[in-house]
BATORNU-839083 format. One record per residue (C-alpha): x, y, z; residue number from 1. Coordinates in steps of 0.001 Angstrom, whole numbers. Example, Ala and Ser with C-alpha at 12.3 -4.5 7.8 and 13.67 -1.06 7.14 Angstrom:
<pts>
+---------+---------+---------+-----+
!       X !       Y !       Z ! pos !
+---------+---------+---------+-----+
!   12300 !   -4500 !    7800 !   1 !
!   13670 !   -1060 !    7140 !   2 !
+---------+---------+---------+-----+
</pts>
This chain:
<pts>
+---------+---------+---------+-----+
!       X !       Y !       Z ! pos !
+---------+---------+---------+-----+
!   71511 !   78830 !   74787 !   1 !
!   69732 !   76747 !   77450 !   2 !
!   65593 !   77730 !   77778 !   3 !
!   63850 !   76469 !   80321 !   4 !
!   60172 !   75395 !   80286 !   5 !
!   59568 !   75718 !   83841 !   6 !
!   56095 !   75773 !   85304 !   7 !
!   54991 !   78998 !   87417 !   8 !
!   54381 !   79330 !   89988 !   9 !
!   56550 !   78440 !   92547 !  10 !
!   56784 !   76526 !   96110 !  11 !
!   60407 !   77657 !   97197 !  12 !
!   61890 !   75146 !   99131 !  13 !
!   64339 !   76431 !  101650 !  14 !
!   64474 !   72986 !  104130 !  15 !
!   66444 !   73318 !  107245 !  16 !
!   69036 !   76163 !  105753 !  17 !
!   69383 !   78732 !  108381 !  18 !
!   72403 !   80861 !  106330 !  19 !
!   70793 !   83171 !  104007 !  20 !
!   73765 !   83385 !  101720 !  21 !
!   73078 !   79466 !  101031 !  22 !
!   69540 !   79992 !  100625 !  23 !
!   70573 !   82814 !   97883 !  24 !
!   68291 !   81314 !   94840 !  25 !
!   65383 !   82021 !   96907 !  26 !
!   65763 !   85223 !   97966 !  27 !
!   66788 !   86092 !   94094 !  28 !
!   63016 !   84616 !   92907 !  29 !
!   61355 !   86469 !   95809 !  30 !
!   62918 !   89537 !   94965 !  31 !
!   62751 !   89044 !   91103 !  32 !
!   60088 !   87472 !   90349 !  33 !
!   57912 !   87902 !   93287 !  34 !
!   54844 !   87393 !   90914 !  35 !
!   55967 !   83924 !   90351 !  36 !
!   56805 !   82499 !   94368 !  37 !
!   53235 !   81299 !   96170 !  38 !
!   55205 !   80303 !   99007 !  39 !
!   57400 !   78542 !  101296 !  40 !
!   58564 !   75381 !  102584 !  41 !
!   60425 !   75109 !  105732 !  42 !
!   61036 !   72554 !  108013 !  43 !
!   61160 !   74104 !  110740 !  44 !
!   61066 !   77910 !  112123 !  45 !
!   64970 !   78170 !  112445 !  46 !
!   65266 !   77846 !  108714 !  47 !
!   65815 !   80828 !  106529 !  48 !
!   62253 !   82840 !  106403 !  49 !
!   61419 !   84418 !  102840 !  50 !
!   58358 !   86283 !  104565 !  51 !
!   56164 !   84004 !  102000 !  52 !
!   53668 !   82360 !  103488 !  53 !
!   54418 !   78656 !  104946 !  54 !
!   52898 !   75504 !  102784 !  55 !
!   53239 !   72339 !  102436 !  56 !
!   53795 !   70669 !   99199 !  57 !
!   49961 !   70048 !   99230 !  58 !
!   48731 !   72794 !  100663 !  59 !
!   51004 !   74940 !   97419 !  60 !
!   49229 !   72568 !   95096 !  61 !
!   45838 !   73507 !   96687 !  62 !
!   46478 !   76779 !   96099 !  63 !
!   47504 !   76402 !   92265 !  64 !
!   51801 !   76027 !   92563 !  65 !
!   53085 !   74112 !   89569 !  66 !
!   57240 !   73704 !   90803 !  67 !
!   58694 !   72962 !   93653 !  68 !
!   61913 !   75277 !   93358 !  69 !
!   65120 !   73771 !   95596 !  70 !
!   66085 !   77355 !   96713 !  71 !
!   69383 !   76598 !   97774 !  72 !
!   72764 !   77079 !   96918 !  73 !
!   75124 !   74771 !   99226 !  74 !
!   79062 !   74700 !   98866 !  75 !
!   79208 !   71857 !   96879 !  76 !
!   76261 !   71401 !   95427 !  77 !
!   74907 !   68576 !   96773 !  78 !
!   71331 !   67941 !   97872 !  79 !
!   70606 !   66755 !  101673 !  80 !
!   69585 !   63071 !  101587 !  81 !
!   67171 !   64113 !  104425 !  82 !
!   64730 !   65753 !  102119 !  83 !
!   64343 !   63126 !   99595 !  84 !
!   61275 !   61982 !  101150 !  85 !
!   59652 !   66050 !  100888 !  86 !
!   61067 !   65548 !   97206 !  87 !
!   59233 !   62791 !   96940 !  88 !
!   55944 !   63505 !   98323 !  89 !
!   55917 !   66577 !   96392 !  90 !
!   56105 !   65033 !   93170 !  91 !
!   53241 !   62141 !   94690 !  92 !
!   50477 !   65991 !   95037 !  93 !
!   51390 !   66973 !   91708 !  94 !
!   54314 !   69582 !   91388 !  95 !
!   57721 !   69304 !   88803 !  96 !
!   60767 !   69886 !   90848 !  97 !
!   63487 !   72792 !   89345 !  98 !
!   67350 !   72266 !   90898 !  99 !
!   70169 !   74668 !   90765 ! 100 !
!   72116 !   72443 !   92245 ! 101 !
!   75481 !   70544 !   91169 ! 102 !
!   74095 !   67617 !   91669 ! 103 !
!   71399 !   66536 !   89183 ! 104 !
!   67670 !   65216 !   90195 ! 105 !
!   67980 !   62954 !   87412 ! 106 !
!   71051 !   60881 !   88932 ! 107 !
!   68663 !   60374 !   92200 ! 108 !
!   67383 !   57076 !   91421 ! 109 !
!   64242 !   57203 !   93550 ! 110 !
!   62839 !   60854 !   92054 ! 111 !
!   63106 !   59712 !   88495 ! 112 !
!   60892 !   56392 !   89436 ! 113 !
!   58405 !   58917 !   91304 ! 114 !
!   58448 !   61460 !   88826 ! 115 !
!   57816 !   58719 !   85828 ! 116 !
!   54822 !   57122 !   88241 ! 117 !
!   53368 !   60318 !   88567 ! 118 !
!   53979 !   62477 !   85739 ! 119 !
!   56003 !   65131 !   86753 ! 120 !
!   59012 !   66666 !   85673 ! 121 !
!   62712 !   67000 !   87226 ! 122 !
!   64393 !   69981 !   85450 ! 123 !
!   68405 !   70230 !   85993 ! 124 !
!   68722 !   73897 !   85256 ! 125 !
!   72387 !   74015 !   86269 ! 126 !
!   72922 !   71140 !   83149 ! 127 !
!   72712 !   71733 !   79630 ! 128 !
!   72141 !   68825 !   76919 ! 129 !
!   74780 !   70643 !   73872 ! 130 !
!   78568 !   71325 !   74764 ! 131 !
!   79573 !   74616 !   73837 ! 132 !
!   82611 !   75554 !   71390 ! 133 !
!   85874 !   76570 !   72991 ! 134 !
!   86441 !   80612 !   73037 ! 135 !
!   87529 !   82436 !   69979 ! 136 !
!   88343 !   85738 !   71375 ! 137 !
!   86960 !   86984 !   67949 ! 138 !
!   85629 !   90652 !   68684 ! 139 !
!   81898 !   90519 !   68056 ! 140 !
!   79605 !   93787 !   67288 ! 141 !
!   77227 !   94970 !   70222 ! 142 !
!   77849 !   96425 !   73932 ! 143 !
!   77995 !   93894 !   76993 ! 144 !
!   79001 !   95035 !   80385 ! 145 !
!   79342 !   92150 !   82934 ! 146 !
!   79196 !   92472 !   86767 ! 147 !
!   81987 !   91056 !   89061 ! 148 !
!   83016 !   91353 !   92995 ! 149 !
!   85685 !   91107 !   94807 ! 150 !
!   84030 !   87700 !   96184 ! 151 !
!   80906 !   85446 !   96166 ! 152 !
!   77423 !   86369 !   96999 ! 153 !
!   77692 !   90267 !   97334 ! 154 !
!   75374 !   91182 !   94602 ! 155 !
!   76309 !   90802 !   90969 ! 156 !
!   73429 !   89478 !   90296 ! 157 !
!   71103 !   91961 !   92052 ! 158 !
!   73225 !   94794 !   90465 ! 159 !
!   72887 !   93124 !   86587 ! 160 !
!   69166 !   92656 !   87487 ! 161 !
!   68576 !   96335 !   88411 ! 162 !
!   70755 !   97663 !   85822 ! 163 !
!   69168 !   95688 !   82775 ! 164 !
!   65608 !   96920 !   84145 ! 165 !
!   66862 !  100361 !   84382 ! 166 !
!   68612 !  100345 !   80996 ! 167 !
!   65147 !   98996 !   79292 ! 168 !
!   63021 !  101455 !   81356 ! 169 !
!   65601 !  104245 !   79787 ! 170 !
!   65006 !  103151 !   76263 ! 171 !
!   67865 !  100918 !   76379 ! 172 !
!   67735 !   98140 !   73797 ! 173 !
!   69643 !   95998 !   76605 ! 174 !
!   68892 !   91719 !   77722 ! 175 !
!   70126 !   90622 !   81245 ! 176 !
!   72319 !   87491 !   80839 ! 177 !
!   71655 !   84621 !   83247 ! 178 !
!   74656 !   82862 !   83895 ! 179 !
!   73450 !   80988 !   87281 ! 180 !
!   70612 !   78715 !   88405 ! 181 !
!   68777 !   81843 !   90268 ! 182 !
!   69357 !   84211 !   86573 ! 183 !
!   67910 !   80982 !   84595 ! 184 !
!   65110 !   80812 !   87027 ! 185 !
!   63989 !   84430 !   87185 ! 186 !
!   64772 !   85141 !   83274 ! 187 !
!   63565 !   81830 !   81590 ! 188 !
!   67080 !   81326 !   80023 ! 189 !
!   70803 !   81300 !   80381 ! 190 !
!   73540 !   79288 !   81035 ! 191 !
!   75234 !   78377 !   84176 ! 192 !
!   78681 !   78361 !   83648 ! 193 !
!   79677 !   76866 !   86684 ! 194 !
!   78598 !   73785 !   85077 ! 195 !
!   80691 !   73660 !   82251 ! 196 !
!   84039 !   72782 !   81572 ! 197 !
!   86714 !   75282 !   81777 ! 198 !
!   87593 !   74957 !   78727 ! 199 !
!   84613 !   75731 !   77293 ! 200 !
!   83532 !   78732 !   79523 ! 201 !
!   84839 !   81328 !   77441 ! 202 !
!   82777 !   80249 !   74421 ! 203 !
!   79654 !   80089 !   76790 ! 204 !
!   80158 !   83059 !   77362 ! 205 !
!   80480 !   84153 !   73601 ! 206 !
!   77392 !   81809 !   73068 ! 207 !
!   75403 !   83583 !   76140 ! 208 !
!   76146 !   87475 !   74664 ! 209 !
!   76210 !   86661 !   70797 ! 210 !
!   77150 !   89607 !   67849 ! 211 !
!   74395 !   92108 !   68196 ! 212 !
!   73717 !   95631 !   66950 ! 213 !
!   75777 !   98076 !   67872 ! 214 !
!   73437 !  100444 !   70264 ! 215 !
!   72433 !   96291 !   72250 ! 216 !
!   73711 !   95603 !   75253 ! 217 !
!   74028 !   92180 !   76916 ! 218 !
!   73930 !   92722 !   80740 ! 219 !
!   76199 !   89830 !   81568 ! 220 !
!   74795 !   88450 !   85778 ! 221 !
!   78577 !   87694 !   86887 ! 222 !
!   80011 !   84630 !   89056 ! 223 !
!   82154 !   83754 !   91615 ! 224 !
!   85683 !   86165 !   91847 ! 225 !
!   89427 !   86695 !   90430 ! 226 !
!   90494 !   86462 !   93652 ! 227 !
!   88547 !   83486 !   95285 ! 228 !
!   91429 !   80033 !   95571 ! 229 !
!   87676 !   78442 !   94889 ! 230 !
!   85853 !   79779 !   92184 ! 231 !
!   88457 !   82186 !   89798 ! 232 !
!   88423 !   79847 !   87129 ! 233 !
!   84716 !   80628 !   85971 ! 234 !
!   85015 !   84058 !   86246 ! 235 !
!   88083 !   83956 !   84031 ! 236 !
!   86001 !   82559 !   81464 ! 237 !
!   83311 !   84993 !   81767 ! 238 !
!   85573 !   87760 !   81553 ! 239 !
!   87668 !   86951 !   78737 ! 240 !
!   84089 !   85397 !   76514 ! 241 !
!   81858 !   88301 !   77144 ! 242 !
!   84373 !   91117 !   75830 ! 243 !
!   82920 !   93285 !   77996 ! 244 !
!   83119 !   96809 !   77404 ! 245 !
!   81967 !   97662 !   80604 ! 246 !
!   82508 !   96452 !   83897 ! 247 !
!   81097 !   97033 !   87499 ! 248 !
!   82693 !   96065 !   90805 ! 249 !
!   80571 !   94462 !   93177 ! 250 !
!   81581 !   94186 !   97197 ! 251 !
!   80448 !   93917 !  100525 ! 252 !
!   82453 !   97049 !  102258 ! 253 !
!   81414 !   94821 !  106141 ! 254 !
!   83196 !   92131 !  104874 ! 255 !
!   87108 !   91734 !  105463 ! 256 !
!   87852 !   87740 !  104318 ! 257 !
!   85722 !   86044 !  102137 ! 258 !
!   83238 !   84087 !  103245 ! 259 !
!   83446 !   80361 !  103960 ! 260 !
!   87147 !   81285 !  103752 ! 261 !
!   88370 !   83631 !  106703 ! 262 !
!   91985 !   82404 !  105841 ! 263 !
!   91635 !   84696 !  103067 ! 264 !
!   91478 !   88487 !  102891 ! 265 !
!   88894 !   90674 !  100735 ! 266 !
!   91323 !   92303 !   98285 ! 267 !
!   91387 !   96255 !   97981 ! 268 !
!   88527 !   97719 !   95106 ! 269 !
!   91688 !   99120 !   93701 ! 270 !
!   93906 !   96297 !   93238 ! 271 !
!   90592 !   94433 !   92035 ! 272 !
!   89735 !   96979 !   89173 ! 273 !
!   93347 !   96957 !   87948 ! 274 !
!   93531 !   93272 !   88210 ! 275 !
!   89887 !   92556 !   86550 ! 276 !
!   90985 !   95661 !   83766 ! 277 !
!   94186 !   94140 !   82958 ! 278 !
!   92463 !   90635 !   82498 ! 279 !
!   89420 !   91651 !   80595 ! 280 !
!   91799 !   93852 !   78010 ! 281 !
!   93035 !   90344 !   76586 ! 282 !
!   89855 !   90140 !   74710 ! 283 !
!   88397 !   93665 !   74791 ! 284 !
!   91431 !   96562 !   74877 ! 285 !
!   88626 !   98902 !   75857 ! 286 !
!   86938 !   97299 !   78944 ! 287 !
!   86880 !   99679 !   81659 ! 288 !
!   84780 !  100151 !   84854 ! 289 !
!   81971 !  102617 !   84647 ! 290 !
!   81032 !  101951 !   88589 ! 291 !
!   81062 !   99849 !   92176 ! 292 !
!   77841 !   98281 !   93465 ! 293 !
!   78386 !   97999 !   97360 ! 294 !
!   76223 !   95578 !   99339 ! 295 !
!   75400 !   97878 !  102470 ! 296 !
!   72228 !   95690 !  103849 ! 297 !
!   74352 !   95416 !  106984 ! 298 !
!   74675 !   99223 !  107481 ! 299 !
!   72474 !  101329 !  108547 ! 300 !
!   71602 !  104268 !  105826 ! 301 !
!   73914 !  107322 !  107412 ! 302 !
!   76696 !  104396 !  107746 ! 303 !
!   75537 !  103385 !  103920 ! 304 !
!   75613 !  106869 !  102840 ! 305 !
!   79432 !  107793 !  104095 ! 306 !
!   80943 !  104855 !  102744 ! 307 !
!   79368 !  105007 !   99138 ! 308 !
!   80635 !  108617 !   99059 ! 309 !
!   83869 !  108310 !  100555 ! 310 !
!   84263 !  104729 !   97607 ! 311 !
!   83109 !  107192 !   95060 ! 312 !
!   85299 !  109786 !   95510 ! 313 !
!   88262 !  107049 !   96033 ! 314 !
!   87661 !  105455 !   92561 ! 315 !
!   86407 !  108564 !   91383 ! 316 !
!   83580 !  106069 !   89884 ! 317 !
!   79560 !  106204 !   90767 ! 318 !
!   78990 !  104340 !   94017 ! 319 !
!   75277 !  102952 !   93988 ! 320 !
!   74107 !  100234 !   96514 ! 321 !
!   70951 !   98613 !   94346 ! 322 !
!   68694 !   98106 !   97049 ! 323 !
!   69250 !  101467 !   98453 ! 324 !
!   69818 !  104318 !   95912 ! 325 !
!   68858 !  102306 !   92812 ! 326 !
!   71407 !  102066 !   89557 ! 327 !
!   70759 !  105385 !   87938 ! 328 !
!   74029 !  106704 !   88143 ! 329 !
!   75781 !  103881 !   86346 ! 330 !
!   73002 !  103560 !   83667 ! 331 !
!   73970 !  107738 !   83357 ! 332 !
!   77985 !  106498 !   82620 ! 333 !
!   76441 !  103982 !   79778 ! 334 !
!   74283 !  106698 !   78241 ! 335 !
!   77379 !  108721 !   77071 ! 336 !
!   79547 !  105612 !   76761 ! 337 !
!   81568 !  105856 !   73433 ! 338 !
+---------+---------+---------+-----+
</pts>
C-alpha cells in the first residue's frame, strides 16, 4: 500500500478554479483535516473560496506551511501551464509540492530542476512506485463495505469519511480506505486506483482492504460510477476487489444528468442498487446495501428532510445526508449486520 510522507501543514492551492466540484481535493482537506490547511492561494477573488485565509506562497511559509497542496481535480488531469511559475516560486520560499493530479510533477522538467536547487520535494500521490497483482476473487476474512453513487462527486467520500469516524467512535474496530488523491491526503495512505491499470484494479483493491479479523471493517472511499460512459471501469474494479459486504448508495437527488455530461441521464437509485448488487455478488454472494447517502447541500433543510424520507421509505433503506443528519443510522444497520 502506498504511504505518504507528506509535510503538514498545508497551503491549498486552488488557482483560478471557479467550479467547486473541480476544486473537490480542497474542500475534502478543509473539511477533513482542517487541523492540517493554514490557508489559501488564489489568484484572484473569482476563484473557488475555502473561507481559509488568503497567502501567498511566502506569506504560508512565514507562517510555518510545509506543502503546497494542488487542490484540484480537473477532467483530465492535467495541470494549467499558467501556474508553473506559482509552482515554482513556491518551491524557491521553501515548501514541497503534493499533486493529485494525472499528470505527474516529476515529468515537468522545470519543477524537478527547482525542486533539486532548492531542496524540496514533489510528491505524485496519484502514482505508486510497485504494480499491484491482478485480482484473485479469493474470499478473504474481515468486513469491508465500500461507498458508490450513481455518478461522480456526490459524496462517497464524505459518506466513507463520516461513517469510518462514526464506526471507531462506536467501538468499531473499522480503517477508512483511501482510494483517491483527497483520501491519501487526509488519511496518510491509500491507493488511487484511477491510476492503475485496469487490469490490476481489482487486486488494488484486494491489496487496499487485505484479510483481517472477522469483527474489522475496511471502509472502502469509492470512485467514479457503474453508470458513467467515463469512469465505470474503476469502479468495476473496486467493486469486484473489495468483496464488499456492504454497500451504500451515494447521489445527488438535484441532479438529473451527470455532470460534465448532460447527454446522459442520472439512473434511478433502484435500477442502481440492483445493478451495483448484481455486480458486487460475483465476488461476494452476500453484498447488499445497508443505506443511501444523498447530497442535499442544494436544498434547503424542510426540502432535505422530505426527500430523505420519502428515499427511505422507497428503498425501505436508512436515508442519511452526512453533512446534515450525520451517519448514525447506517452505522445502526452494521451493528446487527450478520
Amino acid at each position: 500500500m502506498l504511504t505518504c510522507q507528506i509535510k503538514k501543514p498545508y497551503l491549498l492551492l486552488l488557482g483560478d478554479v471557479e467550479n467547486i466540484n473541480n476544486a473537490k481535493t480542497a474542500f475534502g482537506l478543509r473539511d477533513w483535516a482542517p487541523e492540517a490547511c493554514l490557508g489559501q492561494l488564489r489568484f484572484d477573488d473569482c476563484a473557488a473560496d475555502l473561507g481559509l485565509r488568503d497567502m501567498s506562497p511566502l506569506q504560508a511559509v512565514q507562517a510555518g506551511a510545509k506543502t503546497l497542496v494542488i487542490g484540484i481535480a480537473p477532467p483530465g488531469g492535467q495541470l494549467p501551464s499558467s501556474w508553473h511559475p506559482v509552482l515554482r516560486d513556491s518551491l524557491s520560499v521553501g515548501l514541497d509540492i503534493a499533486s493529485g493530479l494525472h499528470q505527474r510533477l516529476t515529468d515537468i522538467p522545470e519543477l524537478v530542476r527547482c525542486a533539486q536547487e532548492f531542496g524540496r520535494q514533489l510528491h505524485d500521490v496519484r502514482h505508486q512506485r510497485a504494480k499491484p497483482s491482478i485480482g484473485t476473487g479469493r474470499r478473504r476474512t474481515g468486513r469491508r463495505l465500500l461507498t458508490v453513487g450513481t455518478d461522480c462527486a456526490l459524496g462517497k467520500k464524505y459518506t466513507a469519511l463520516a461513517i469510518a469516524k462514526a464506526m471507531a467512535s462506536k467501538g468499531f474496530a473499522a480503517d477508512f480506505r483511501a482510494t483517491g488523491q483527497t483520501g491519501i491526503l487526509i488519511s496518510g495512505c491509500g491507493i488511487a486506483v484511477d491510476a492503475v491499470a485496469a487490469d490490476f484494479i481489482a487486486g488494488a483493491a484486494e491489496e487496499l482492504s487485505p484479510e483481517n479479523s472477522k469483527d474489522h471493517w475496511d471502509v472502502v472511499e469509492g470512485q467514479g460510477s457503474l453508470f458513467h460512459p467515463a469512469y465505470a471501469g474503476v469502479t468495476l474494479g473496486l467493486v469486484h476487489g473489495t468483496q464488499p459486504d456492504a454497500l451504500v448508495l451515494c447521489h445527488d437527488p438535484t441532479r438529473k444528468v451527470l455532470s460534465g455530461f448532460p447527454h446522459v441521464p442520472v439512473v434511478s437509485l433502484d435500477q442502481a442498487i440492483s445493478v451495483y448488487e448484481a455486480a458486487a455478488r460475483l465476488t461476494n454472494p452476500g453484498a447488499r446495501f445497508v443505506g443511501v447517502s444523498l447530497n442535499t447541500s442544494a436544498m434547503n433543510d424542510a426540502e432535505a428532510g422530505e426527500v430523505m424520507k420519502q428515499t427511505s421509505l422507497w428503498l425501505r433503506l436508512p436515508c442519511v445526508d452526512p453533512m446534515r443528519t450525520g451517519v448514525d443510522q447506517i452505522v445502526a444497520r452494521l451493528e446487527s449486520f450478520t
